[in-house]
C-alpha positions as CSV (number, residue, x, y, z in Angstrom):
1,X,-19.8,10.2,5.8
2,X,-17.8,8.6,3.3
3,X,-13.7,8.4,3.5
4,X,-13.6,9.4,0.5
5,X,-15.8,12.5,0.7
6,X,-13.8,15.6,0.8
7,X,-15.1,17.3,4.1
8,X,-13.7,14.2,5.9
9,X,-10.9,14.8,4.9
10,X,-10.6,18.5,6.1
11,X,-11.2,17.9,9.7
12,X,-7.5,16.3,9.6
13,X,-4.1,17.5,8.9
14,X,-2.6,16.1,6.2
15,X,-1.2,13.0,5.5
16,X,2.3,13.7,3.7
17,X,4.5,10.4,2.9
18,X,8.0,10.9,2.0
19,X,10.0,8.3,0.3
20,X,12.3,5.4,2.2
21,X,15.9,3.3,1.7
22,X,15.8,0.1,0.1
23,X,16.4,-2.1,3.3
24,X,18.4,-5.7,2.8
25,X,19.3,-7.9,5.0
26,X,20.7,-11.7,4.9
27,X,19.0,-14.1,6.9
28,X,15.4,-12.6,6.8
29,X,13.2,-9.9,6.2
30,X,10.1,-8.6,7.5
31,X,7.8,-5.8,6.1
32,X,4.2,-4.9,7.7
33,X,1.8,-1.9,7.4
34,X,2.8,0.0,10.8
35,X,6.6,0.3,12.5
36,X,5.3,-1.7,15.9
37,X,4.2,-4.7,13.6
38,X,7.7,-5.2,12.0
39,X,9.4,-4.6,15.4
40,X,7.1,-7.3,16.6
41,X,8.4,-9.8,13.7
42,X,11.6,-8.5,14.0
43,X,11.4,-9.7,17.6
44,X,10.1,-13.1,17.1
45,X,13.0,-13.6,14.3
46,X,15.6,-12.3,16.6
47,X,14.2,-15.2,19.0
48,X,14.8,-18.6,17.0
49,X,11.2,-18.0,16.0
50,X,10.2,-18.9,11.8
51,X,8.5,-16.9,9.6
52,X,5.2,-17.9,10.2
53,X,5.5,-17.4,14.3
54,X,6.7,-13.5,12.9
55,X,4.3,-13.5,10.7
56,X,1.7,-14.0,12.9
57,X,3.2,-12.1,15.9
58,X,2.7,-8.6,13.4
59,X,-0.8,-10.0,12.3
60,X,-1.9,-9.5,15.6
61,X,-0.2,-6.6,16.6
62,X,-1.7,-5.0,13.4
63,X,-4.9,-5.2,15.2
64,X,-4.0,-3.5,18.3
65,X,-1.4,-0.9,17.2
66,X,-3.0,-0.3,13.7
67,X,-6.6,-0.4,14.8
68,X,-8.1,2.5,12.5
69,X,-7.4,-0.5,10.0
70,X,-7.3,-3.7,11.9
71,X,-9.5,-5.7,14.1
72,X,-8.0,-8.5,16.4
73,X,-11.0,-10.1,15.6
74,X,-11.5,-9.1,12.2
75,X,-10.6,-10.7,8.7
76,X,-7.2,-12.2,8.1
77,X,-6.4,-14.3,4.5
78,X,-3.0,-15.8,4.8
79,X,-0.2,-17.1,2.7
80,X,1.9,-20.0,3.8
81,X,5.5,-21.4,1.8
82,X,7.1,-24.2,4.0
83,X,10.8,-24.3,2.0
84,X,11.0,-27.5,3.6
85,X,8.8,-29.6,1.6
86,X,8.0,-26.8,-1.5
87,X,4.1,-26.6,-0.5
88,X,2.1,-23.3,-0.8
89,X,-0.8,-23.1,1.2
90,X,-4.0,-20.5,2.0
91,X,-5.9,-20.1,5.2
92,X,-9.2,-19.0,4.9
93,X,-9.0,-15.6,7.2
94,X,-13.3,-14.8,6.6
95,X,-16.1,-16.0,8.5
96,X,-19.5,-16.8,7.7
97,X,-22.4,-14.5,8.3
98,X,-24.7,-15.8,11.1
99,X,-27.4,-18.3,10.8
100,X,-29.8,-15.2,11.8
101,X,-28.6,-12.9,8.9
102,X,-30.3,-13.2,5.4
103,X,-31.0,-11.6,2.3
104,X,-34.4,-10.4,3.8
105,X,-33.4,-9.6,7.1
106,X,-31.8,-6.6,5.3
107,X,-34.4,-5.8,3.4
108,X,-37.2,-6.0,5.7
109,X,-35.4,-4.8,9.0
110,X,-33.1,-2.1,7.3
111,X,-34.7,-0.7,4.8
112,X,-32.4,-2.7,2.0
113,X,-29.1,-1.4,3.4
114,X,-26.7,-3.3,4.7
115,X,-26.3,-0.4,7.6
116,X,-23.1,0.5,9.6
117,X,-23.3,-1.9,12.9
118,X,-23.8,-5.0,14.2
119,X,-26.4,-6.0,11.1
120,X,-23.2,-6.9,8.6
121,X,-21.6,-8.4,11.4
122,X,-20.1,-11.8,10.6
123,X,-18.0,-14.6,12.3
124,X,-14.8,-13.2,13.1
125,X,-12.2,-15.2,11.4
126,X,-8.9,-14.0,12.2
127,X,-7.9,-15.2,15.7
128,X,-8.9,-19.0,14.3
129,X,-6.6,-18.2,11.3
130,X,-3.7,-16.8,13.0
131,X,-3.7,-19.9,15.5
132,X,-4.4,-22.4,12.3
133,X,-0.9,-20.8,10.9
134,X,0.5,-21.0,14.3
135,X,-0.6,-24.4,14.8
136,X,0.4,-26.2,11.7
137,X,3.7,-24.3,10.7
138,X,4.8,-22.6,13.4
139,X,7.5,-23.4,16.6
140,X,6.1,-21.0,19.2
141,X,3.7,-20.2,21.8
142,X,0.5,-17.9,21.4
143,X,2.0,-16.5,24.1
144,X,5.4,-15.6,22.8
145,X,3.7,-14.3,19.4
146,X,1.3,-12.4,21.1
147,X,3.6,-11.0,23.7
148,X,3.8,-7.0,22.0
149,X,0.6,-7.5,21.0
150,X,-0.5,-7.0,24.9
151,X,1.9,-5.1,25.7
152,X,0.9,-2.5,23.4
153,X,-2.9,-2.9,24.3
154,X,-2.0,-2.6,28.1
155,X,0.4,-0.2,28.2
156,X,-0.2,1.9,25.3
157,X,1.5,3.2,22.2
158,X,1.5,6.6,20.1
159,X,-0.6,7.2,17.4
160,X,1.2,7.3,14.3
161,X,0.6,9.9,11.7
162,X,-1.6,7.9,9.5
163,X,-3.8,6.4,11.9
164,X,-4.1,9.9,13.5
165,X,-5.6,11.5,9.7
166,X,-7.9,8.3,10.1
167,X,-9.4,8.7,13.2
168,X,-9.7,12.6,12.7
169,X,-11.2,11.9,9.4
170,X,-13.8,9.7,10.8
171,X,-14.6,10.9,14.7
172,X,-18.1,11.1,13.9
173,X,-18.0,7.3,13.4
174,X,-16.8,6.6,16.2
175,X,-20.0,8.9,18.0
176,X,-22.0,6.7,16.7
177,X,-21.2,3.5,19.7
178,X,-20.4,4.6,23.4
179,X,-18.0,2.1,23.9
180,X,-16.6,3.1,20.6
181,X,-16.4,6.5,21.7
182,X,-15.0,6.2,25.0
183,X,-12.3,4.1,23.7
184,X,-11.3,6.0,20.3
185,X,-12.4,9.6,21.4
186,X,-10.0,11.8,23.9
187,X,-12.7,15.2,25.6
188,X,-14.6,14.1,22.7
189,X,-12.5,14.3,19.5
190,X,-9.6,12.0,17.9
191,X,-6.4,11.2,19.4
192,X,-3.7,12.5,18.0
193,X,-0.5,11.8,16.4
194,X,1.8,10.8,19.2
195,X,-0.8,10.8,22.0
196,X,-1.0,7.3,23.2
197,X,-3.9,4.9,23.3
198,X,-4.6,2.5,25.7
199,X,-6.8,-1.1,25.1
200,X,-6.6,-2.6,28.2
201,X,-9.9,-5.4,27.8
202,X,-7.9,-6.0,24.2
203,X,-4.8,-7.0,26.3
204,X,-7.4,-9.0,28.6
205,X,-9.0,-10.7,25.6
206,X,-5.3,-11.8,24.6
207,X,-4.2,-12.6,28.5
208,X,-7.9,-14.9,28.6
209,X,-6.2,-16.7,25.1
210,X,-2.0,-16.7,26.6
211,X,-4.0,-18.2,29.8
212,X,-6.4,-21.1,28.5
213,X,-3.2,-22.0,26.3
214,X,-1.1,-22.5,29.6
215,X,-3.9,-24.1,31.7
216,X,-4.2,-27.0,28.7
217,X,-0.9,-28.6,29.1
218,X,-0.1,-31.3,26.6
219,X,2.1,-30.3,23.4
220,X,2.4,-27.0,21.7
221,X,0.1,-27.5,19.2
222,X,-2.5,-28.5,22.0
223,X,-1.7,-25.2,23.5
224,X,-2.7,-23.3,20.9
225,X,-5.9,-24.9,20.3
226,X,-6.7,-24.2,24.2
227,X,-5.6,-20.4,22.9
228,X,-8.2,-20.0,20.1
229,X,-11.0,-22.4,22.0
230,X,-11.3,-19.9,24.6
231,X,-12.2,-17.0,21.8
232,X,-14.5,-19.5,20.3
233,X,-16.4,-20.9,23.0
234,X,-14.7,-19.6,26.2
235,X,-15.1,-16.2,27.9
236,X,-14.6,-13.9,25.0
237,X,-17.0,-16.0,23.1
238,X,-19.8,-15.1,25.5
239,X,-18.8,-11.6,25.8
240,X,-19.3,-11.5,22.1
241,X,-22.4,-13.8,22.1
242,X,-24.0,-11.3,25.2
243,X,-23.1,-8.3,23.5
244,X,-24.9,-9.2,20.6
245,X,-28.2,-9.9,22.6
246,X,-28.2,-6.8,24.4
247,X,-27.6,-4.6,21.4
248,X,-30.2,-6.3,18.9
249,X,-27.2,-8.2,16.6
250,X,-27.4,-11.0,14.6
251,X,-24.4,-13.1,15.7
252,X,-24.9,-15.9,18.8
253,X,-23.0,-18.3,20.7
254,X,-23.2,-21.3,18.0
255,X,-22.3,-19.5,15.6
256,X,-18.9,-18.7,16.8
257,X,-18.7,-22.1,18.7
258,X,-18.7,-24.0,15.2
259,X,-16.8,-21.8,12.8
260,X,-13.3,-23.0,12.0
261,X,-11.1,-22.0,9.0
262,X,-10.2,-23.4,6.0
263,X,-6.6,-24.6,4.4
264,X,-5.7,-25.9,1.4
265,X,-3.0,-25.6,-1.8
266,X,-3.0,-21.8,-2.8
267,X,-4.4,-21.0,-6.7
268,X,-1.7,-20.5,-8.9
269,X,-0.3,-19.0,-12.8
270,X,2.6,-18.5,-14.5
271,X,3.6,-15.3,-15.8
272,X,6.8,-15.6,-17.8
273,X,9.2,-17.3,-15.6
274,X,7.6,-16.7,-12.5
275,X,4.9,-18.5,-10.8
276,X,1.9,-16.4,-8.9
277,X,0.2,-17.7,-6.0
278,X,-3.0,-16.5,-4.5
279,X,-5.9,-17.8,-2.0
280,X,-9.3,-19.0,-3.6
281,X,-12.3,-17.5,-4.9
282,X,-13.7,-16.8,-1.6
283,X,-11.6,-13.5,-2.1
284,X,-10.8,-11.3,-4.8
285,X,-7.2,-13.5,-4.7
286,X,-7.7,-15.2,-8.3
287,X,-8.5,-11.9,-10.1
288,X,-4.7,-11.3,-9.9
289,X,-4.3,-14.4,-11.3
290,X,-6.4,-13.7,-14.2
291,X,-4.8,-10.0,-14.8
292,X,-1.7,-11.9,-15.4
293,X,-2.7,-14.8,-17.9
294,X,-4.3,-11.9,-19.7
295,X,-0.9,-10.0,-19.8
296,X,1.4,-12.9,-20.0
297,X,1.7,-12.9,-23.6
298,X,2.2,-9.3,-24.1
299,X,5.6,-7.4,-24.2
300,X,4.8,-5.0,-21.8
301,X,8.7,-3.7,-21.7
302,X,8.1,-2.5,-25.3
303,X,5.4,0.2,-24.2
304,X,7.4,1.5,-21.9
305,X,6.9,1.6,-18.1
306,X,3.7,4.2,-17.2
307,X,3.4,5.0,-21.2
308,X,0.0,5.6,-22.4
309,X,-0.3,2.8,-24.0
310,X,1.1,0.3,-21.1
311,X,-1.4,2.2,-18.4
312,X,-4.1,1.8,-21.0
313,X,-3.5,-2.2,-21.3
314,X,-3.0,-2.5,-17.5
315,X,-6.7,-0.4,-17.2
316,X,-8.1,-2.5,-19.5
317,X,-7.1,-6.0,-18.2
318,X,-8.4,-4.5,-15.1
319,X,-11.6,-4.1,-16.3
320,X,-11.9,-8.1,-17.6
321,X,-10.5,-9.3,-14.9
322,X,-12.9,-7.5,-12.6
323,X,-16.0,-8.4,-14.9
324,X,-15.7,-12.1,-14.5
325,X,-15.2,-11.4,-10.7
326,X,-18.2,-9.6,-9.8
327,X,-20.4,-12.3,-12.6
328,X,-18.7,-15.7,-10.7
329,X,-16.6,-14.9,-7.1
330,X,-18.1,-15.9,-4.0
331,X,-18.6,-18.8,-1.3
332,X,-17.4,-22.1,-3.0
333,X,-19.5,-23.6,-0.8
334,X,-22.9,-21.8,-1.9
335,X,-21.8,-20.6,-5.7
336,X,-20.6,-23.1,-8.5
337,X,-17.3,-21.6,-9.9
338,X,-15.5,-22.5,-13.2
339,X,-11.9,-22.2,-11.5
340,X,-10.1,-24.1,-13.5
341,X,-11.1,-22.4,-16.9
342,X,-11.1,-19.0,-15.4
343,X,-7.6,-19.4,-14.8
344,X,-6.6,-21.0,-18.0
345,X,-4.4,-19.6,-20.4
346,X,-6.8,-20.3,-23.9
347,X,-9.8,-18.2,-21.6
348,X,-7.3,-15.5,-21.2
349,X,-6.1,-15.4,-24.9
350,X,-10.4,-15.4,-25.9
351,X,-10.7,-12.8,-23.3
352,X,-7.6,-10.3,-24.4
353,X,-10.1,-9.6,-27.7
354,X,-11.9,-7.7,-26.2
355,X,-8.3,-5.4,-25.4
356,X,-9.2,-2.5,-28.1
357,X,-7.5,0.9,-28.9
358,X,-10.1,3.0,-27.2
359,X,-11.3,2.2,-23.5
360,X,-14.4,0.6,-22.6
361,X,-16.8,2.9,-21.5
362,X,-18.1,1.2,-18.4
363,X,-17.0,-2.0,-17.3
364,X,-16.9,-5.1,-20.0
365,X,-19.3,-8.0,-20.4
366,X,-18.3,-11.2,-18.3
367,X,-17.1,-14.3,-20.9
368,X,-18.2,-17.8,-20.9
369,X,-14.9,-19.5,-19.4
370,X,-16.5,-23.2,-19.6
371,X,-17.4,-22.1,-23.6
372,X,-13.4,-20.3,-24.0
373,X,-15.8,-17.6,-25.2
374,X,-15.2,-13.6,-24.6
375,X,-18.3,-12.8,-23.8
376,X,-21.3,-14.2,-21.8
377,X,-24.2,-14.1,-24.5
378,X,-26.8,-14.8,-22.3
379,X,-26.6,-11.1,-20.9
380,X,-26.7,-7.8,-21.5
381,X,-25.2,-6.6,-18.8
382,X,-23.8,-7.8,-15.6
383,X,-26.4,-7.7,-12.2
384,X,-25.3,-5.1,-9.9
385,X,-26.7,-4.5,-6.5
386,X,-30.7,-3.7,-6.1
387,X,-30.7,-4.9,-9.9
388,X,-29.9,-1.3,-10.9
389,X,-26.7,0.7,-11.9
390,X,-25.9,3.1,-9.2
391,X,-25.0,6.6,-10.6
392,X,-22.1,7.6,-12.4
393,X,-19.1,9.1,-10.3
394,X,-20.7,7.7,-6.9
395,X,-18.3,7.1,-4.2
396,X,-18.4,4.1,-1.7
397,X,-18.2,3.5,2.3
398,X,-14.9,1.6,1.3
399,X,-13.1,0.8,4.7
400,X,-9.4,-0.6,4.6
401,X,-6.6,-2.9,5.8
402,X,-3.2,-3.4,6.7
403,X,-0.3,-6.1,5.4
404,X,2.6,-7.9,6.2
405,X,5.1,-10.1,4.6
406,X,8.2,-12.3,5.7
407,X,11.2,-14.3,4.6
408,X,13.1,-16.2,7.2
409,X,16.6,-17.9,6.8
410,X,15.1,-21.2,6.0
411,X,13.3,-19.7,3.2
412,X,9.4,-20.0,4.9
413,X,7.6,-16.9,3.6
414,X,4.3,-15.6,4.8
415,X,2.1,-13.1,3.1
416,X,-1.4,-12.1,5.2
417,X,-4.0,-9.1,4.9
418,X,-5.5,-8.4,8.1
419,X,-8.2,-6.0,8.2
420,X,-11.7,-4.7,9.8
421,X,-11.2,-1.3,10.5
422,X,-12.8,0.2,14.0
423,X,-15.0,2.7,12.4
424,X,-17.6,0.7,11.1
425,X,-19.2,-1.5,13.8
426,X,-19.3,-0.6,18.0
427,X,-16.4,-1.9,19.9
428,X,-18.0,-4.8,21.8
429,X,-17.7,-4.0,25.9
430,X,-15.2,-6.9,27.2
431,X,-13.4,-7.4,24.2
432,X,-12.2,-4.4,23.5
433,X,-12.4,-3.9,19.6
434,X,-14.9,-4.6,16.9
435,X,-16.1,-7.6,15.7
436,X,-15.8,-8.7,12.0
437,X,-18.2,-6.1,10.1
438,X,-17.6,-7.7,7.0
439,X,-21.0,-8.2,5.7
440,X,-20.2,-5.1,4.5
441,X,-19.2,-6.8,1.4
442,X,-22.1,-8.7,0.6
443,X,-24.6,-7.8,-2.1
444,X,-28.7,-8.0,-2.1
445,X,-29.3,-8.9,-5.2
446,X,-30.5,-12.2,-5.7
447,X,-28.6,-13.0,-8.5
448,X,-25.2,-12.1,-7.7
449,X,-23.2,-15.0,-6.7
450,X,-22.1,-13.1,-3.6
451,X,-25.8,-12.5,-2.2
452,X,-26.4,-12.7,1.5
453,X,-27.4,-15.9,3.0
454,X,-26.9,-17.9,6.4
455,X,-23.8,-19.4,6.8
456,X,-21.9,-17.8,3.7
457,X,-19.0,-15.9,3.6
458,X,-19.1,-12.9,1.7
459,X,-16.3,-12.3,-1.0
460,X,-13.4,-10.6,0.4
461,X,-11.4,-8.0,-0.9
462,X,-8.2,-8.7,1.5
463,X,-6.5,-11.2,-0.7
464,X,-2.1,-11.7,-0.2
465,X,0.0,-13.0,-3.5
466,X,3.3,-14.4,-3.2
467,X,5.6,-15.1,-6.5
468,X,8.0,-18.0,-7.1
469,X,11.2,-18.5,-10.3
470,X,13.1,-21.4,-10.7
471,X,11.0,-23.3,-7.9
472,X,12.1,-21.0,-5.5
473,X,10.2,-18.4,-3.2
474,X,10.8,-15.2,-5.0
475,X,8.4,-12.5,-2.9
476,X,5.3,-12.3,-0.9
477,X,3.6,-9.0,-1.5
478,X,0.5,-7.4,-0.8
479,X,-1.5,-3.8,0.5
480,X,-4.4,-2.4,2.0
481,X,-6.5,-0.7,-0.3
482,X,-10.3,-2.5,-0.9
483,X,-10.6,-2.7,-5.0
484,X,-7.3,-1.3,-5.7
485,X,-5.4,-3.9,-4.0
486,X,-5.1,-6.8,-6.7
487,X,-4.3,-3.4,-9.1
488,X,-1.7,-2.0,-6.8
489,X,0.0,-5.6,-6.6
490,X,-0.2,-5.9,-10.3
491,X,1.7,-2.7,-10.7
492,X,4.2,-3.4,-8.0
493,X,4.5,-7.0,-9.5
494,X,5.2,-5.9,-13.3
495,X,7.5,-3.3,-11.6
496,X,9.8,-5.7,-10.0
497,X,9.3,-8.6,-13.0
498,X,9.0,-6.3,-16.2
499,X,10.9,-3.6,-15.4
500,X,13.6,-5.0,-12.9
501,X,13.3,-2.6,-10.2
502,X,14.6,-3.0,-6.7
503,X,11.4,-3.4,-4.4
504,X,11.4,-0.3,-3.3
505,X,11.6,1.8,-6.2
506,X,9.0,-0.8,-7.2
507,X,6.3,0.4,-4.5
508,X,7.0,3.7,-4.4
509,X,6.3,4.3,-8.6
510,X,3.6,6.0,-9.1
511,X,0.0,4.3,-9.7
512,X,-3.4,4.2,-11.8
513,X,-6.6,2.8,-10.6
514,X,-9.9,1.7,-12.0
515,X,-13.1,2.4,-10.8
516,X,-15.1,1.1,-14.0
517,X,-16.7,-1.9,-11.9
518,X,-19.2,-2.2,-9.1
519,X,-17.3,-1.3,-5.5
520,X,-17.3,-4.2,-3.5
521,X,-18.6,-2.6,0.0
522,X,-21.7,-1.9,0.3
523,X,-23.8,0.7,-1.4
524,X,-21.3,-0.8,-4.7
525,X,-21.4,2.3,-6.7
526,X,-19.7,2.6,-9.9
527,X,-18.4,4.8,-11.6
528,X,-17.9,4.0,-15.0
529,X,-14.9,4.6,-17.1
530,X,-13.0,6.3,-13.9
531,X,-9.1,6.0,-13.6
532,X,-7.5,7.7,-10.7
533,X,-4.1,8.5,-11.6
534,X,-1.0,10.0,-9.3
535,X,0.2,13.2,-10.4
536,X,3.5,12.0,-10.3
537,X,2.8,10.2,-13.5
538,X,2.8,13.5,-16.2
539,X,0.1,15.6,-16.7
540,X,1.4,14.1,-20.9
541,X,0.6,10.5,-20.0
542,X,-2.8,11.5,-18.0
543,X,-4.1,13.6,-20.8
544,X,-3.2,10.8,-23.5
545,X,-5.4,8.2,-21.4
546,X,-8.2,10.7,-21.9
547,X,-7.9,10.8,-25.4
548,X,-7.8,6.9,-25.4
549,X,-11.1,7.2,-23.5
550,X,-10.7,7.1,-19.8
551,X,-12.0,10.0,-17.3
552,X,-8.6,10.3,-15.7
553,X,-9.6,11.9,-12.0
554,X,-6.0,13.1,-10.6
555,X,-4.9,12.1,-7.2
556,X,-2.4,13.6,-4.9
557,X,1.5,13.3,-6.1
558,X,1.1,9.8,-3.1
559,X,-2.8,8.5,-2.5
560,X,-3.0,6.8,0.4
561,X,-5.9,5.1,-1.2
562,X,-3.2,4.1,-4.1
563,X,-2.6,1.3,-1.8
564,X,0.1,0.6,0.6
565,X,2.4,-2.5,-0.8
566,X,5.1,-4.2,1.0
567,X,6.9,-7.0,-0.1
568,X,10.2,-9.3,0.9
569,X,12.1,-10.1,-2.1
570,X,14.8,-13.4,-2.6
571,X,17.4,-12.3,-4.3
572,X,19.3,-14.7,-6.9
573,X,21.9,-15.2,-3.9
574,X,19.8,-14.9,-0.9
575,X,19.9,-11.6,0.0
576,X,16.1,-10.6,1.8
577,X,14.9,-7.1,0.1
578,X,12.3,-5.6,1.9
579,X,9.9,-3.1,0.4
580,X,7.9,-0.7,2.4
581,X,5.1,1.9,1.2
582,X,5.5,5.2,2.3
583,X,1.9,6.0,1.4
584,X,0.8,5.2,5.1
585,X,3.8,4.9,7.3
586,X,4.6,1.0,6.2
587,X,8.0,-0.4,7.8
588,X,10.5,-2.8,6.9
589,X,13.5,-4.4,9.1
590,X,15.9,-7.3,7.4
591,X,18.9,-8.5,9.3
């Protein structure tokens, strides 16, 4: 059963945001996708600690408190600006799928899905990121960053509204996996909002870490290499490596005993007078990127914020964008990519004429960025999974993700997208949470530069941004939200930029989406032409981008699946504006 399918959605109450303050603080700001995650930043800050120990400290917590969303040992992309020296850098938060998985294992052994489960299992990549952050640009402990992280696994916290119209949504999921069940379930259906759940072999796993870390003496930077060594090739890793055995999965010892994360300089474009930054094209990251060269020329304040004609550029640039990604992303290391043109300016200007009056009906050609040329001649169409378009209107098994963002005094900011939600794979017994299902995102189809293969990470959708002016950090942003992420940011980002609003007002505008382009979980339906709209925006404005073409589907007046956007913004004299989503619950603190 899908998340989006509508009988999901009536076994839970519903989930009814209402709008928050603009929050501002002076020395730093914090904003994350659940209230325990900001206090936990909020409390690192309030300790001496930097952004990047906050940062970090909500990362994890993310994963225990915001579990329906976040695995501890999922997926986590990060963000990194050290004021100090000016230097933007990514982590790559995605593992590898195992040595065992392949193209054919799926279609011989599953029937050419790539089924709920241990099957799209893939290296977890999250603990190793959070500890490479932690490690290079951070001053504390994994201890001290992990501390209400276990404390809320051992002890227990209340379910918050959202993650309660989650796990109700999506009990049946969780039927699936006993030790899935036993943990999630309460006399057999989903915990409620306010009932409190308890993770206590979570809070072991991160004890097992806090403990190797003490035991290895040295320097702190030797400590938390003990920390993220024992989940690697300790005792979690054999829990993990055993569980697998037992249960028929893919993923063994080696595997997680030679995976390590990558960090380099974050991508970047100008828009304007701002600078973007985003992580590579082992993500959806760059698309951002691309959105914005394609706008950059364009006086968007002219058409008037949420106009027709604005949504019906933004859709459309959307589209392009989203073209070249599904015809080039994937694992540098397995796919040749034409970064450098794809993010040029002179492949964006060949690429905007394509921008007509009237939408595209489906999803545009890919161009030729090594040519400058629009369009790709050598095909017709792009490949899409199986080598066939899935139906019209079909809806996707897209899971999601949480955020967080941080500013501290010195000016560090941190911007990551943890996710791996804990519907879609059995909690492994010992660990206490799931284990990186995201082969989820992987395609089948030999020709698509994302197709399975040993050793490759699959293209992510989780992908932070943070924006710079006048050399300065001006905001990390980012949200949950699968394809509608890089969108959502977009909108936020033109928002704030364009349109000069406060962050808050910002996020909490009402939003379009496109669904003209292969979904990247796994079946990958499409559903050409499709814009989801809030009805917030007037009925007017939606009925005009049907006459320009589009099949407008209305949302809810606030979509949850409109994304969930936080951001920390510098103002011209310091000041630290937080912005917070009310869509699900996100919170924001600044002092």
């Amino acid at each position: 059963m899908s998340l989006d399918s509508v009988s999901s959605q009536q076994t839970a109450s519903a989930h009814t945001p209402t709008s928050s303050v603009q929050v501002i603080g002076s020395r730093w700001a914090v904003a994350a996708g659940h209230t325990l995650a900001s206090e936990a930043a909020s409390r690192v800050l309030g300790a001496g600690g930097n952004a990047i120990d906050a940062g970090v400290a909500a990362g994890i917590t993310l994963g225990v408190v915001h579990c329906d969303m976040v695995s501890v040992a999922g997926v986590a992309p990060i963000l990194v600006h050290v004021a100090r020296t000016g230097e933007t850098w990514q982590v790559s938060g995605v593992g590898p799928y195992p040595r065992a998985t392949t193209a054919a294992y799926f279609r011989e052994r599953h029937g050419g899905q790539i089924p709920p489960g241990l099957p799209r299992t893939v290296v977890p990549a999250a603990p190793d990121a959070w500890c490479t952050a932690l490690e290079r640009w951070g001053t504390m402990s994994f201890a001290e960053v992990a501390t209400a992280a276990t404390e809320h696994a051992e002890r227990g916290f209340p379910i918050s509204q959202f993650t309660a119209y989650q796990m109700g949504s999506n009990a049946d999921k969780y039927r699936r996996w006993p030790s899935s069940a036993a943990l999630y379930l309460r006399d057999g259906r989903a915990l409620r909002m306010g009932e409190i759940l308890v993770q206590r072999e979570l809070g072991e796993t991160l004890r097992r870490m806090a403990r190797a870390e003490a035991k290895a003496g040295g320097s702190r930077e030797a400590g938390v290499r003990a920390a993220r060594d024992e989940f690697y090739r300790g005792e979690t890793a054999k829990r993990i490596a055993e569980f697998h055995r037992v249960e028929g999965g893919p993923l063994a010892a080696s595997d997680l005993a030679e995976f390590s994360v990558e960090v380099g300089p974050a991508l970047r474009t100008t828009f304007g007078r701002y600078d973007v930054a985003a992580c590579g094209f082992w993500c959806q990251g760059p698309s951002l990127l691309q959105m914005l060269n394609l706008l950059d020329s364009v006086d968007l304040k002219a058409l008037g914020h949420n106009s027709p004609a604005y949504l019906h550029r933004l859709i459309e640039t959307v589209k392009l964008a989203f073209a070249d990604r599904d015809a080039y992303y994937g694992d540098p290391h397995f796919v040749k990519i034409p970064a450098d043109a794809l993010l040029s300016k002179a492949y964006a200007a060949a690429r905007q004429r394509l921008i007509k009056e009237r939408a595209w009906p489906d999803m545009p050609p890919a161009g030729d960025p090594d040519r400058l040329d629009a369009v790709r001649h050598k095909e017709a169409a792009l490949p899409l999974a199986g080598g066939s378009h899935p139906a019209p209107g079909g809806t996707a098994e897209s899971l999601d993700t949480s955020y967080v963002a941080v500013v501290d005094e010195a000016g560090n900011g941190f911007s990551a997208t943890p996710s791996d939600p804990n519907v879609d794979s059995p909690v492994v017994t010992g660990v206490g949470c799931v284990v990186s299902p995201r082969g989820s995102q992987g395609w089948l189809d030999p020709e698509h530069p994302s197709v399975v293969a040993p050793g490759k990470r699959p293209r992510l959708t989780p992908a932070p941004a943070m924006a710079f002016t006048g050399g300065r950090l001006f905001m990390p942003f980012g949200t949950p939200g699968g394809d509608v992420q890089q969108q959502a940011m977009l909108q936020v980002f033109l928002n704030a930029t364009v349109f000069g609003m406060d962050p808050q007002l910002a996020i909490e505008a009402p939003r379009v989406a496109s669904r003209s382009h292969p979904d990247s979980f796994w079946p990958h339906a499409f559903a050409p032409g499709k814009v989801e709209a809030e009805q917030r925006i007037p009925k007017e404005t939606r009925e005009a981008l049907v006459a320009l073409g589009h099949t407008v589907a209305d949302w809810p007046e606030w979509e949850w699946r409109a994304g969930a956007v936080c951001a920390v913004r510098v103002g011209p004299d310091g000041a630290r504006w937080a912005g917070a989503d009310p869509r699900r619950g996100a919170h924001a603190i600044a002092r």
